[in-house]
mmCIF file of the N, C-alpha and C atoms, coordinates in Angstrom:
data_MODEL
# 
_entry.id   MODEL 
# 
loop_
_atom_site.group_PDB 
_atom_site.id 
_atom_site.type_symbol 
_atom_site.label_atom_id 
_atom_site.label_alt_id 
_atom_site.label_comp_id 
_atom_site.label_asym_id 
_atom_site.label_entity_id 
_atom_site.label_seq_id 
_atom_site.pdbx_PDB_ins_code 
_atom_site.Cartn_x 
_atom_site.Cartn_y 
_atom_site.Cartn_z 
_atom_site.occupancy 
_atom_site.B_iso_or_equiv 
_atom_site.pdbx_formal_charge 
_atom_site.auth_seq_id 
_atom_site.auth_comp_id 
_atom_site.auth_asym_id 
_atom_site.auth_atom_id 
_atom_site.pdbx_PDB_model_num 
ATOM 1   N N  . UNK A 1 1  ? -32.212 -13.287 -49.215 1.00 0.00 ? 1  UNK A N  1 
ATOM 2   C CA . UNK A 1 1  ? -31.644 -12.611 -48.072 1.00 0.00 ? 1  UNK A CA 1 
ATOM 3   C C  . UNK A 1 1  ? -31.479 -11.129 -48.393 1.00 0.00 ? 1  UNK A C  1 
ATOM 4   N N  . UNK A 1 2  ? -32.119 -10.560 -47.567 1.00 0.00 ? 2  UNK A N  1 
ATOM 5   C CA . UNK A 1 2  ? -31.629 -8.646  -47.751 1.00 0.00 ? 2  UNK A CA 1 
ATOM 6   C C  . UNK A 1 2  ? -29.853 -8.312  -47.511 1.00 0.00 ? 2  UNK A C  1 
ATOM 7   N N  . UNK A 1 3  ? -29.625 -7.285  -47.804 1.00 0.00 ? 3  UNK A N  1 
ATOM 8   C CA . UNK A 1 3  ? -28.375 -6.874  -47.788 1.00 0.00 ? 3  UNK A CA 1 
ATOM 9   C C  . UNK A 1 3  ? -28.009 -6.992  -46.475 1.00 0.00 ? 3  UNK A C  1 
ATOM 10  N N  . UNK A 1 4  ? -28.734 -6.642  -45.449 1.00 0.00 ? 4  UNK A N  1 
ATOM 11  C CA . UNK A 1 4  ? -28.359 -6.367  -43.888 1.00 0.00 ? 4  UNK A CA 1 
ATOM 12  C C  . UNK A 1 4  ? -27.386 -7.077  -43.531 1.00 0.00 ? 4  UNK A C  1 
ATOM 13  N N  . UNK A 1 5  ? -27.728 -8.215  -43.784 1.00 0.00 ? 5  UNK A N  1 
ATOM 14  C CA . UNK A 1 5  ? -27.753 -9.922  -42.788 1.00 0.00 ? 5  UNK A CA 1 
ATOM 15  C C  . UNK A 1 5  ? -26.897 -10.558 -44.176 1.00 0.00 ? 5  UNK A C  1 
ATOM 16  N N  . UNK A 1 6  ? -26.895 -10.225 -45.070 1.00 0.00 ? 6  UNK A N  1 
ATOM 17  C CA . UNK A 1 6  ? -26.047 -11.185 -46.441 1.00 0.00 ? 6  UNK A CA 1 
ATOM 18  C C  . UNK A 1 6  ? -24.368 -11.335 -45.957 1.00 0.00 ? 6  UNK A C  1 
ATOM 19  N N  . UNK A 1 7  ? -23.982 -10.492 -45.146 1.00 0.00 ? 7  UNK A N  1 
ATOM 20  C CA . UNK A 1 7  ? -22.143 -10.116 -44.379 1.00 0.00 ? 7  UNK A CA 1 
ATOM 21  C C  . UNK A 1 7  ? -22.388 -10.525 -43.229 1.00 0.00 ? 7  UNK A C  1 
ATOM 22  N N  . UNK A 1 8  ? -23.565 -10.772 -42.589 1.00 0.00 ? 8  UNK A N  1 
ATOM 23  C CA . UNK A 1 8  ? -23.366 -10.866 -41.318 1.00 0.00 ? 8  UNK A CA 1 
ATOM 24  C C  . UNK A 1 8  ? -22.264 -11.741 -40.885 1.00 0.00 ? 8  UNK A C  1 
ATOM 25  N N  . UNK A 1 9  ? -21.413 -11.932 -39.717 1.00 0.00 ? 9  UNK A N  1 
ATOM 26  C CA . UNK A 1 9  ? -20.794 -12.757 -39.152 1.00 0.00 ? 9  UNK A CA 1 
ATOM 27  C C  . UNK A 1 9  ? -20.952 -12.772 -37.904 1.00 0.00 ? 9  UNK A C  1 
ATOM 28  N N  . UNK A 1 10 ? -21.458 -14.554 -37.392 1.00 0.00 ? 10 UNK A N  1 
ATOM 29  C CA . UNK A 1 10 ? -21.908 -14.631 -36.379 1.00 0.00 ? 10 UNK A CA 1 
ATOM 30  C C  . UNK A 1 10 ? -20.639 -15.640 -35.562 1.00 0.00 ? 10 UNK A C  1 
ATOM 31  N N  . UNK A 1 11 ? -20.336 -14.937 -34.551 1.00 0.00 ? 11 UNK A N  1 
ATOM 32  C CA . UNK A 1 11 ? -19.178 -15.243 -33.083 1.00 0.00 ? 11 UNK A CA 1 
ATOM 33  C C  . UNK A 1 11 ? -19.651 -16.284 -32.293 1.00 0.00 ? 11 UNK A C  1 
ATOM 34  N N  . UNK A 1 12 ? -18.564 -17.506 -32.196 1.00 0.00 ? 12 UNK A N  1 
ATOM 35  C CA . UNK A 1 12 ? -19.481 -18.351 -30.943 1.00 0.00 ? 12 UNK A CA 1 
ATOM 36  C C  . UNK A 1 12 ? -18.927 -17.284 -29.487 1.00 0.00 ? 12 UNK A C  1 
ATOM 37  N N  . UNK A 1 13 ? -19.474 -18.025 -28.550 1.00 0.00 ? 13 UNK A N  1 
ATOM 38  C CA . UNK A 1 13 ? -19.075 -17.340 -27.195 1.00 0.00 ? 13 UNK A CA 1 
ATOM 39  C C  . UNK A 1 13 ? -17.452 -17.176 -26.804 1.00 0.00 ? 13 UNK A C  1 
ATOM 40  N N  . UNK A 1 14 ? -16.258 -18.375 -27.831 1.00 0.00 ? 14 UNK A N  1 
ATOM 41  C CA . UNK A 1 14 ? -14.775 -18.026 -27.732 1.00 0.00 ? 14 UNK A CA 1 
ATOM 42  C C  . UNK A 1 14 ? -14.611 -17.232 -28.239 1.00 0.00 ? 14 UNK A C  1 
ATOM 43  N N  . UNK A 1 15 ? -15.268 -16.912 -29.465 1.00 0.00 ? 15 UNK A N  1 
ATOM 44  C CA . UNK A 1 15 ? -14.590 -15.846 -29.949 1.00 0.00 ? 15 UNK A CA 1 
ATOM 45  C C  . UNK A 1 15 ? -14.735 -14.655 -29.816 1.00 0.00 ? 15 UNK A C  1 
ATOM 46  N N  . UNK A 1 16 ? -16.182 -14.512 -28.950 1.00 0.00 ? 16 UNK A N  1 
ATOM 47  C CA . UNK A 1 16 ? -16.584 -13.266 -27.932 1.00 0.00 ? 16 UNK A CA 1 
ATOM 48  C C  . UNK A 1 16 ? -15.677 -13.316 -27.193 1.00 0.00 ? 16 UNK A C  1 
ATOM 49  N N  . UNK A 1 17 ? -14.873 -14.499 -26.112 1.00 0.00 ? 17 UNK A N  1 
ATOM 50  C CA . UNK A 1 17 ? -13.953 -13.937 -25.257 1.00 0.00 ? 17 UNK A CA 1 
ATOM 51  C C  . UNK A 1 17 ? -13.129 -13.680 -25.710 1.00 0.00 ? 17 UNK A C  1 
ATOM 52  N N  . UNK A 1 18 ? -12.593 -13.794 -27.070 1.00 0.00 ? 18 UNK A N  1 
ATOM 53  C CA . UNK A 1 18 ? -11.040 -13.536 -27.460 1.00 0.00 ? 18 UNK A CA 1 
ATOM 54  C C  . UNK A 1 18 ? -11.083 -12.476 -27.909 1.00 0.00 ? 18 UNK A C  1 
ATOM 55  N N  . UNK A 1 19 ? -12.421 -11.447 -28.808 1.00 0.00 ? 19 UNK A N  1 
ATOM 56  C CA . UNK A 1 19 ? -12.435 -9.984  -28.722 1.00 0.00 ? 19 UNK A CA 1 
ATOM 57  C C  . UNK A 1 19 ? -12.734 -9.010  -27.387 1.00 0.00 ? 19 UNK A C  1 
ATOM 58  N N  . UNK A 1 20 ? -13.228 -10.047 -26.436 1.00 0.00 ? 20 UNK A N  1 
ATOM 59  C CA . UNK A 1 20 ? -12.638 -8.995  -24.951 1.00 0.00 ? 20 UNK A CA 1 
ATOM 60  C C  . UNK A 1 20 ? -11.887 -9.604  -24.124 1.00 0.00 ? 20 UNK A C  1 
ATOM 61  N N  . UNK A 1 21 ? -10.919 -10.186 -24.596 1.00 0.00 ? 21 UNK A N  1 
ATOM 62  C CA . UNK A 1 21 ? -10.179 -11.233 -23.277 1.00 0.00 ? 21 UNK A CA 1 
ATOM 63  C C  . UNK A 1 21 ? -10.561 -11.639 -22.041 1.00 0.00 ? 21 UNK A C  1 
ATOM 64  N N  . UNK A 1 22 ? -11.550 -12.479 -22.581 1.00 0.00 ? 22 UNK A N  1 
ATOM 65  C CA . UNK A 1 22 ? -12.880 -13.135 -21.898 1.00 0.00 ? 22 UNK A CA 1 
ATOM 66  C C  . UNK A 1 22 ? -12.553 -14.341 -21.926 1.00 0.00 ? 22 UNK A C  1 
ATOM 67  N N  . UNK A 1 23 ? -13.231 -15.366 -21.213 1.00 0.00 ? 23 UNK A N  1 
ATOM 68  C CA . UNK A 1 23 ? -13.040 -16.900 -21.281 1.00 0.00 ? 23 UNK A CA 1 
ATOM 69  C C  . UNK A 1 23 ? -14.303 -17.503 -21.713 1.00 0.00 ? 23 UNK A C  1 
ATOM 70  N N  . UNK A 1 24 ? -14.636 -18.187 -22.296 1.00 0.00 ? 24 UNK A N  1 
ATOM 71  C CA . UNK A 1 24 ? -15.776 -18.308 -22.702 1.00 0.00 ? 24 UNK A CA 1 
ATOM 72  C C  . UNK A 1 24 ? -17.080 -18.018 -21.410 1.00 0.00 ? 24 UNK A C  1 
ATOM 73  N N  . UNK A 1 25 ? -16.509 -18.970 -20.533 1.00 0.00 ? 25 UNK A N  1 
ATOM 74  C CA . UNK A 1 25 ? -17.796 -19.074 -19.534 1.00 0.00 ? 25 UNK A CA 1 
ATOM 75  C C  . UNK A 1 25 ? -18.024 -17.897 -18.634 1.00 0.00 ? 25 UNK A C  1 
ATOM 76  N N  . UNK A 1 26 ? -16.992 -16.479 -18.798 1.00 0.00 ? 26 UNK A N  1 
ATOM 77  C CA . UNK A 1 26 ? -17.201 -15.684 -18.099 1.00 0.00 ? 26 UNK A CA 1 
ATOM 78  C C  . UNK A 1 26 ? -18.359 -15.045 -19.704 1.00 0.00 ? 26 UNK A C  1 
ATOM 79  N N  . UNK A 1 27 ? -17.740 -14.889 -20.555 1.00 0.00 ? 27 UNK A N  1 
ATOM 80  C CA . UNK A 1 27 ? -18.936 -14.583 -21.656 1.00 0.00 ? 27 UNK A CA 1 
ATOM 81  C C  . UNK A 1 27 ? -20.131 -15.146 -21.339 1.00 0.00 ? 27 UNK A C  1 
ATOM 82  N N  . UNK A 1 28 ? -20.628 -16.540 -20.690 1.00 0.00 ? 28 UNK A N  1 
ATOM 83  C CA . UNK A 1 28 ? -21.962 -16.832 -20.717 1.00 0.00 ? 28 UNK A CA 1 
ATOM 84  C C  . UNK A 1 28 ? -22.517 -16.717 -19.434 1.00 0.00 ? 28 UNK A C  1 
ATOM 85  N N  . UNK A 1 29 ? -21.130 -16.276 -18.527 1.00 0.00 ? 29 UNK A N  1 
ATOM 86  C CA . UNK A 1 29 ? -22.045 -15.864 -17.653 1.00 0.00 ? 29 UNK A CA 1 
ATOM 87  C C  . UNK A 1 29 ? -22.525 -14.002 -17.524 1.00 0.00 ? 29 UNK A C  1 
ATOM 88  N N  . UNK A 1 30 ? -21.609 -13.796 -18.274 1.00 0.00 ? 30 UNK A N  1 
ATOM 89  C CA . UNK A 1 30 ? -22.545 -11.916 -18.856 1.00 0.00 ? 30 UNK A CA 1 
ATOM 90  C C  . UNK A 1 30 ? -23.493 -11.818 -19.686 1.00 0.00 ? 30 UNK A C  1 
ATOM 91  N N  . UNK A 1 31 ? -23.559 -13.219 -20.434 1.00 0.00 ? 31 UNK A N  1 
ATOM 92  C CA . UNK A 1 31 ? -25.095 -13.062 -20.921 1.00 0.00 ? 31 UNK A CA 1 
ATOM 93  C C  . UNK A 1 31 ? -26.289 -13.214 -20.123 1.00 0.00 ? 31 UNK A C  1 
ATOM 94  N N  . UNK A 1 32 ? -25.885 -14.487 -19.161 1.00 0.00 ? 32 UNK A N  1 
ATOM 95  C CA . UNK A 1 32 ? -26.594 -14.380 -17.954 1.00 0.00 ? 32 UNK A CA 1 
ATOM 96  C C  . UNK A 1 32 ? -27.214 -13.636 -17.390 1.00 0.00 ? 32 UNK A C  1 
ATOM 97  N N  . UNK A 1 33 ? -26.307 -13.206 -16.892 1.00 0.00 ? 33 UNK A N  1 
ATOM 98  C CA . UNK A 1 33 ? -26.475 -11.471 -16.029 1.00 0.00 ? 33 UNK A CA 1 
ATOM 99  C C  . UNK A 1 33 ? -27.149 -9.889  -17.396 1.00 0.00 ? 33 UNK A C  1 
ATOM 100 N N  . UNK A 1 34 ? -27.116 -10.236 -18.398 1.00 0.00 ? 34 UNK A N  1 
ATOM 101 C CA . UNK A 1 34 ? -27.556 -9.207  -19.343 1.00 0.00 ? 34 UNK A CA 1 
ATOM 102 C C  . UNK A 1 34 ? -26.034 -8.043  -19.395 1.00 0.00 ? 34 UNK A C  1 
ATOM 103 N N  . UNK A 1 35 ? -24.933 -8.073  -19.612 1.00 0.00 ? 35 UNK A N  1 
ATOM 104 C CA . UNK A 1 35 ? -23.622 -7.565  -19.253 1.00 0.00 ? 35 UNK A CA 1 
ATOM 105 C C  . UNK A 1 35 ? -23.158 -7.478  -20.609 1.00 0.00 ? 35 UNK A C  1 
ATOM 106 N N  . UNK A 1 36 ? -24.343 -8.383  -21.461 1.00 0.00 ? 36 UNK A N  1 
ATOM 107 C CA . UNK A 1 36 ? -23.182 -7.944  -23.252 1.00 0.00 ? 36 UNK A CA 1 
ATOM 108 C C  . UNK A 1 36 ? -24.496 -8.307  -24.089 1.00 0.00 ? 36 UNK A C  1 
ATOM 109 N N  . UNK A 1 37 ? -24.543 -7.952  -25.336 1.00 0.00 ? 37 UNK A N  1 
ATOM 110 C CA . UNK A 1 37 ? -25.702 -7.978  -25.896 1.00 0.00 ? 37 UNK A CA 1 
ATOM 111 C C  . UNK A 1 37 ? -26.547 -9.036  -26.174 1.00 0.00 ? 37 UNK A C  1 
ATOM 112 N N  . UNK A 1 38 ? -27.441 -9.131  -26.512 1.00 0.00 ? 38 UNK A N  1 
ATOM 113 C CA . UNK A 1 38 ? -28.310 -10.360 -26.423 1.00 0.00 ? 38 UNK A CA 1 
ATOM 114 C C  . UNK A 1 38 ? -27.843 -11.689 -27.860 1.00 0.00 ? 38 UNK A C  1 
ATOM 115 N N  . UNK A 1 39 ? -27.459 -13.144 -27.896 1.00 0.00 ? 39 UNK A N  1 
ATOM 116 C CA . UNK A 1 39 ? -27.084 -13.549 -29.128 1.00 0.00 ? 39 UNK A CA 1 
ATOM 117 C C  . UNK A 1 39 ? -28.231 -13.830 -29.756 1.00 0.00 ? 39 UNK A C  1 
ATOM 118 N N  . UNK A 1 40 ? -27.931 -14.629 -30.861 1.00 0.00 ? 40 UNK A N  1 
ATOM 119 C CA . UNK A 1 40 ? -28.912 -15.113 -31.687 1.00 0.00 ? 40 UNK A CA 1 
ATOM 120 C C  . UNK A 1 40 ? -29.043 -17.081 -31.538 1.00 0.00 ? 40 UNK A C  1 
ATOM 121 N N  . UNK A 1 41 ? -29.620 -17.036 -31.601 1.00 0.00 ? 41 UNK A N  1 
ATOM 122 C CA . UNK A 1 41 ? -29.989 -19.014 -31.434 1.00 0.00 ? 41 UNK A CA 1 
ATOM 123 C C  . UNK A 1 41 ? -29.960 -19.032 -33.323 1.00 0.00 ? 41 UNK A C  1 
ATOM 124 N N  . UNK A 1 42 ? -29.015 -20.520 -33.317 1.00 0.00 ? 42 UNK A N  1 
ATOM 125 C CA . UNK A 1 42 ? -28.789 -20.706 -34.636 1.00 0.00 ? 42 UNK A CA 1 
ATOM 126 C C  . UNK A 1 42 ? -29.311 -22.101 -34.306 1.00 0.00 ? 42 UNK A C  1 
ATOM 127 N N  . UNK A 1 43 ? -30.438 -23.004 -34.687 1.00 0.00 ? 43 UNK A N  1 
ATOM 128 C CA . UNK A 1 43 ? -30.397 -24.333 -34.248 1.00 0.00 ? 43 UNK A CA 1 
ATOM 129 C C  . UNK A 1 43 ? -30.254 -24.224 -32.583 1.00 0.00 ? 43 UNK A C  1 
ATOM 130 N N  . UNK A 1 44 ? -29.266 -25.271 -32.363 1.00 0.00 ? 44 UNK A N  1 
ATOM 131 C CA . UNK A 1 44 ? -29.201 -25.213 -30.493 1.00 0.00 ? 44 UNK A CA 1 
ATOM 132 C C  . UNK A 1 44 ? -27.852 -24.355 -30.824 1.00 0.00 ? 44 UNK A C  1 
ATOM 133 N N  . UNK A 1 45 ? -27.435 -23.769 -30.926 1.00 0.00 ? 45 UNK A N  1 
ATOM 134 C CA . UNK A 1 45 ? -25.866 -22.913 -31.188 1.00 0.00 ? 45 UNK A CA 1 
ATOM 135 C C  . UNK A 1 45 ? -26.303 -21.140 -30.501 1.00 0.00 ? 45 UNK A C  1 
ATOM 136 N N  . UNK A 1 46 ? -25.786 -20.928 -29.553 1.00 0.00 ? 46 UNK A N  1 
ATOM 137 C CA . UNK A 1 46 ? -25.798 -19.577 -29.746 1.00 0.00 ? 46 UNK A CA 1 
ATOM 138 C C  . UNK A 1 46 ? -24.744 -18.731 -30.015 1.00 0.00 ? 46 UNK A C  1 
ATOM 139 N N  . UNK A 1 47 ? -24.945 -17.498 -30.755 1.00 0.00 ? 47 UNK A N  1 
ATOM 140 C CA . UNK A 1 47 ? -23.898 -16.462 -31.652 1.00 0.00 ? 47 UNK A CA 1 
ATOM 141 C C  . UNK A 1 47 ? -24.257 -15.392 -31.310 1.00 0.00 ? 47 UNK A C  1 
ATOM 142 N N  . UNK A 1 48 ? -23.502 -14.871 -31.382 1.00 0.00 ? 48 UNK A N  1 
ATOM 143 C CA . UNK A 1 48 ? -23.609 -13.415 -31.581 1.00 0.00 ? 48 UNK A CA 1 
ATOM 144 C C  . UNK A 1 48 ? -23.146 -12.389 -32.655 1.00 0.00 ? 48 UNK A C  1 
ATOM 145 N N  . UNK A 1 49 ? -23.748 -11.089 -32.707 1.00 0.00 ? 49 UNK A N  1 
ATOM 146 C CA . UNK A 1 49 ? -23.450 -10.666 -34.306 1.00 0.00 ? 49 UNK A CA 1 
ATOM 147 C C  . UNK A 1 49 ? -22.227 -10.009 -34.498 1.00 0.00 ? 49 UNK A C  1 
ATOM 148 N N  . UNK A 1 50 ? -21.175 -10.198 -34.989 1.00 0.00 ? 50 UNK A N  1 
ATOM 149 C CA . UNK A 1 50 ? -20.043 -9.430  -35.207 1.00 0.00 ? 50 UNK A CA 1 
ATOM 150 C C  . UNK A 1 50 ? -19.777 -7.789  -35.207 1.00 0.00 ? 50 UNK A C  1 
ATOM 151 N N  . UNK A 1 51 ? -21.131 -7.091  -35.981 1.00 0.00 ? 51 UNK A N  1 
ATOM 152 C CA . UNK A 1 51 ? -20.718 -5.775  -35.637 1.00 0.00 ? 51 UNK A CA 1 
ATOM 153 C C  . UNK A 1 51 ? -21.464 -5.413  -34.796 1.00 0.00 ? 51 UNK A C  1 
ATOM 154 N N  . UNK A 1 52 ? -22.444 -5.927  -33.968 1.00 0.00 ? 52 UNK A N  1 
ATOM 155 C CA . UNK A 1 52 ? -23.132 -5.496  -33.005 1.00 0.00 ? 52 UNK A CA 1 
ATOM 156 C C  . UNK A 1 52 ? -21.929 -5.538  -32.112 1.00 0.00 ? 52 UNK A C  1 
ATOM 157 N N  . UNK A 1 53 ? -21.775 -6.492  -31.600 1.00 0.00 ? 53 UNK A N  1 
ATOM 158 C CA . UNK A 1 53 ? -20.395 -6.868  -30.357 1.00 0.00 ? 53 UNK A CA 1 
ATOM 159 C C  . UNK A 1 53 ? -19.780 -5.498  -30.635 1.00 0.00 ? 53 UNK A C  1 
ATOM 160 N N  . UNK A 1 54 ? -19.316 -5.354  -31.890 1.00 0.00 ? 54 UNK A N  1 
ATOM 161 C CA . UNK A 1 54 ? -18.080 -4.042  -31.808 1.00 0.00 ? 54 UNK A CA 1 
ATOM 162 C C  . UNK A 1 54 ? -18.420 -3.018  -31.734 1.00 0.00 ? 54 UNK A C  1 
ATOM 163 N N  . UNK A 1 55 ? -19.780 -2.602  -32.256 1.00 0.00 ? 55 UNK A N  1 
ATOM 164 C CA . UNK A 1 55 ? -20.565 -1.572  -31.743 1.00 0.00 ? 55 UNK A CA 1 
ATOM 165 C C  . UNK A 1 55 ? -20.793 -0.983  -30.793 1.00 0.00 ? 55 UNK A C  1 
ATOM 166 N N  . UNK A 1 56 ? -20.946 -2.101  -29.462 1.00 0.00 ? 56 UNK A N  1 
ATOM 167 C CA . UNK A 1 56 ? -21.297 -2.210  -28.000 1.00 0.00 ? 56 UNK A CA 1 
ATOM 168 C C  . UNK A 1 56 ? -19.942 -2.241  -27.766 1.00 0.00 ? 56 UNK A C  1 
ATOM 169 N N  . UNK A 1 57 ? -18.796 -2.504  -27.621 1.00 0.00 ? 57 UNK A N  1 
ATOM 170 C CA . UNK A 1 57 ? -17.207 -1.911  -27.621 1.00 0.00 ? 57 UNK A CA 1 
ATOM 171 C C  . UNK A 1 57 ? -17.209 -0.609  -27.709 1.00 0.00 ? 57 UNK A C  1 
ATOM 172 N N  . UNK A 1 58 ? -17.549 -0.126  -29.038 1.00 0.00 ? 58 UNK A N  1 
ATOM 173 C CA . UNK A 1 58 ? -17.295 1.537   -29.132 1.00 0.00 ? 58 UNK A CA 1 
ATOM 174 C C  . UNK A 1 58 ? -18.553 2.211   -28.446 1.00 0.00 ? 58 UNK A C  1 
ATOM 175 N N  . UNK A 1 59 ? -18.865 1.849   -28.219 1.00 0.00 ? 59 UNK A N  1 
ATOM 176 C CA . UNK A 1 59 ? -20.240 2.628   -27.362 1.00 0.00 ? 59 UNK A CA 1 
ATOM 177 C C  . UNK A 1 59 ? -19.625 2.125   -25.660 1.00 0.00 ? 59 UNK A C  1 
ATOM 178 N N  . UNK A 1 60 ? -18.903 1.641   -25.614 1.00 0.00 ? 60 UNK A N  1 
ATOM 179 C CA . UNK A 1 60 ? -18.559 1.812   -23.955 1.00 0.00 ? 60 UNK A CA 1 
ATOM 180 C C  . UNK A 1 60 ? -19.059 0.586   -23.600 1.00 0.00 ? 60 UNK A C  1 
ATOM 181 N N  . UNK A 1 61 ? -19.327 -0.242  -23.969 1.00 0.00 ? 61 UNK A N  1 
ATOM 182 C CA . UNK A 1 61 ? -19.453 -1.629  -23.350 1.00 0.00 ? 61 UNK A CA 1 
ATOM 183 C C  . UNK A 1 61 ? -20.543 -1.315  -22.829 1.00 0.00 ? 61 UNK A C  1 
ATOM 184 N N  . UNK A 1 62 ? -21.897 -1.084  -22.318 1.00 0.00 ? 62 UNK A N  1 
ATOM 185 C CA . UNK A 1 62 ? -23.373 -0.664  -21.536 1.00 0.00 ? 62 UNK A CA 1 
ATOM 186 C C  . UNK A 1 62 ? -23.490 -2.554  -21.324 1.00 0.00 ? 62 UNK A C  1 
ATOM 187 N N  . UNK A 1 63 ? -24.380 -1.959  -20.062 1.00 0.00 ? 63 UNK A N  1 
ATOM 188 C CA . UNK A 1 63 ? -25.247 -3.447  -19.875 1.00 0.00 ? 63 UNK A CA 1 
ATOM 189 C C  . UNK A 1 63 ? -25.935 -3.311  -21.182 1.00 0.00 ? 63 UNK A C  1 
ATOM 190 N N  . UNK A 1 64 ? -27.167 -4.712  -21.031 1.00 0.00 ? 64 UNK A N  1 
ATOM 191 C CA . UNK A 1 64 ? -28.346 -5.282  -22.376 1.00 0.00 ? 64 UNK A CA 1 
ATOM 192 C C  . UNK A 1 64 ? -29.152 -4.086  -21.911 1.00 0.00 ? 64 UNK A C  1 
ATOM 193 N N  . UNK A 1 65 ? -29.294 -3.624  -21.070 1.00 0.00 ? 65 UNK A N  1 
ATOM 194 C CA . UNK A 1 65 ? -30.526 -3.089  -21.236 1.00 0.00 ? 65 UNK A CA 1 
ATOM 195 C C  . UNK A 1 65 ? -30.319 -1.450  -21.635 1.00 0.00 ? 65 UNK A C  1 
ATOM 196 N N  . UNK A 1 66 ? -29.328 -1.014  -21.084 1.00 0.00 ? 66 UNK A N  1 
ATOM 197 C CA . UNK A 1 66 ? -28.489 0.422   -21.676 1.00 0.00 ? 66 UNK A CA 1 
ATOM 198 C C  . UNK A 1 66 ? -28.733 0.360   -23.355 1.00 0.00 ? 66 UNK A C  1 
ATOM 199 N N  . UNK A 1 67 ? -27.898 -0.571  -23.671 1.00 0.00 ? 67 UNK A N  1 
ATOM 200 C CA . UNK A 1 67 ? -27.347 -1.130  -25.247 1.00 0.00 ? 67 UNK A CA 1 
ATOM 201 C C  . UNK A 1 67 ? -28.466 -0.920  -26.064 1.00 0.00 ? 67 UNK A C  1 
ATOM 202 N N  . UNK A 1 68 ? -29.820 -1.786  -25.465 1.00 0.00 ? 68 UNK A N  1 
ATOM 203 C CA . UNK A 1 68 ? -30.805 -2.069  -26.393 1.00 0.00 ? 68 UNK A CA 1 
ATOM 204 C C  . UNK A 1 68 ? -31.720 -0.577  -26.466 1.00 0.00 ? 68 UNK A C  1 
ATOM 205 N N  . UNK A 1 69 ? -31.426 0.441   -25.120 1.00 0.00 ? 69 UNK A N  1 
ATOM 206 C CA . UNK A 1 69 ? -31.767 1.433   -25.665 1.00 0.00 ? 69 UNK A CA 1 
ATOM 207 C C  . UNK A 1 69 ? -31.268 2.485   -25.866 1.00 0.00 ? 69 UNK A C  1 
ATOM 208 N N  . UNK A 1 70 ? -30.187 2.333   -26.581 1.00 0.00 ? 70 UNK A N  1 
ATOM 209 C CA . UNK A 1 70 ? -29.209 3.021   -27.266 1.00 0.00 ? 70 UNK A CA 1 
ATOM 210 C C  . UNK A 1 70 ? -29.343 2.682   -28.613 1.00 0.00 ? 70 UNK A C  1 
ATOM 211 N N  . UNK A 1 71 ? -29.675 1.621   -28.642 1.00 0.00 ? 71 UNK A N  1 
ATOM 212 C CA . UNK A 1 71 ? -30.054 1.050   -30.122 1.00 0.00 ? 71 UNK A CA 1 
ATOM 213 C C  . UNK A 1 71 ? -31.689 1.427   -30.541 1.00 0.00 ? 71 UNK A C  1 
ATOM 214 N N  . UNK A 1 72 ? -32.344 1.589   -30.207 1.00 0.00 ? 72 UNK A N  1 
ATOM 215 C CA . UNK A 1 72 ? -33.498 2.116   -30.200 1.00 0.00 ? 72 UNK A CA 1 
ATOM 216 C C  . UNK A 1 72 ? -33.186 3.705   -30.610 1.00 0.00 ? 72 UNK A C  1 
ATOM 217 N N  . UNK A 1 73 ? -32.948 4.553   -29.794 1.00 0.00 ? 73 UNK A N  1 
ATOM 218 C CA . UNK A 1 73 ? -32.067 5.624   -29.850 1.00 0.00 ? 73 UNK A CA 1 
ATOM 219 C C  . UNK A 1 73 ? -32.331 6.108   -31.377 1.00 0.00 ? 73 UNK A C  1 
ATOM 220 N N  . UNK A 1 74 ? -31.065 5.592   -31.935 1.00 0.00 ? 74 UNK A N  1 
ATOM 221 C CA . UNK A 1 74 ? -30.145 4.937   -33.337 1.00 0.00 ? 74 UNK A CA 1 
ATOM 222 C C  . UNK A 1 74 ? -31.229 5.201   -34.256 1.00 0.00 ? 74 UNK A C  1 
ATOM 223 N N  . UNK A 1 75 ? -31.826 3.677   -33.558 1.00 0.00 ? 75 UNK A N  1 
ATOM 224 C CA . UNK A 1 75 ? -32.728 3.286   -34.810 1.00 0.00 ? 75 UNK A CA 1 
ATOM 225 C C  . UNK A 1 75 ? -34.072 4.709   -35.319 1.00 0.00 ? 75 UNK A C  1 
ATOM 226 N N  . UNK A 1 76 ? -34.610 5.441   -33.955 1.00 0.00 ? 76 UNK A N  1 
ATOM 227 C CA . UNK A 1 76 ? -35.376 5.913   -34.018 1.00 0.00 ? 76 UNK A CA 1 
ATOM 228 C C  . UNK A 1 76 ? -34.928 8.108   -34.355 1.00 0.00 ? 76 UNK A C  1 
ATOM 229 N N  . UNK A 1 77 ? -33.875 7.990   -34.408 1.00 0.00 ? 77 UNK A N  1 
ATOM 230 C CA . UNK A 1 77 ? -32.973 8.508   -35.343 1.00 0.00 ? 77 UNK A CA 1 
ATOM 231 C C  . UNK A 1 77 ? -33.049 8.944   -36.778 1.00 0.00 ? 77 UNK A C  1 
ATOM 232 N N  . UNK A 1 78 ? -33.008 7.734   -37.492 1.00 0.00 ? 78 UNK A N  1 
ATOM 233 C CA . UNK A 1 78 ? -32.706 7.636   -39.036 1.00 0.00 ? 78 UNK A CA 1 
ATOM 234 C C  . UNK A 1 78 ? -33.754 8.245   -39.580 1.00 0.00 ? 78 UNK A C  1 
# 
């Protein structure tokens, strides 16, 4: 495993609502809609990445599609 991903910590969808005082199913339904960042499929499980989520917090909450190119942005940056 590379360093990146060796800390990662991955959020089910409660614990996405409990860092935005969310309920779960309003969380899946903003994934739905593209309203919070895209998760990751673990098996049948979906997560999401811990500092991405908080990232997209301090960046103002953006829809997926704002986010992802803001992250692009970033990336194309370095």
């Amino acid at each position: 495993m590379n360093g990146k991903t060796s800390n990662c910590q991955l959020l089910s969808a409660a614990e996405v609502g409990e860092m935005l005082s969310l309920s779960k199913r309003t969380i899946h339904r903003y994934n739905c809609s593209g309203k919070i960042p895209a998760p990751v499929r673990v098996g049948g499980s979906v997560r999401w990445i811990e500092s991405e989520i908080s990232a997209w917090i301090r960046a103002g909450a953006p829809d997926r599609k704002m986010w992802n190119s803001m992250k692009e942005t970033k990336d194309g940056s370095d």
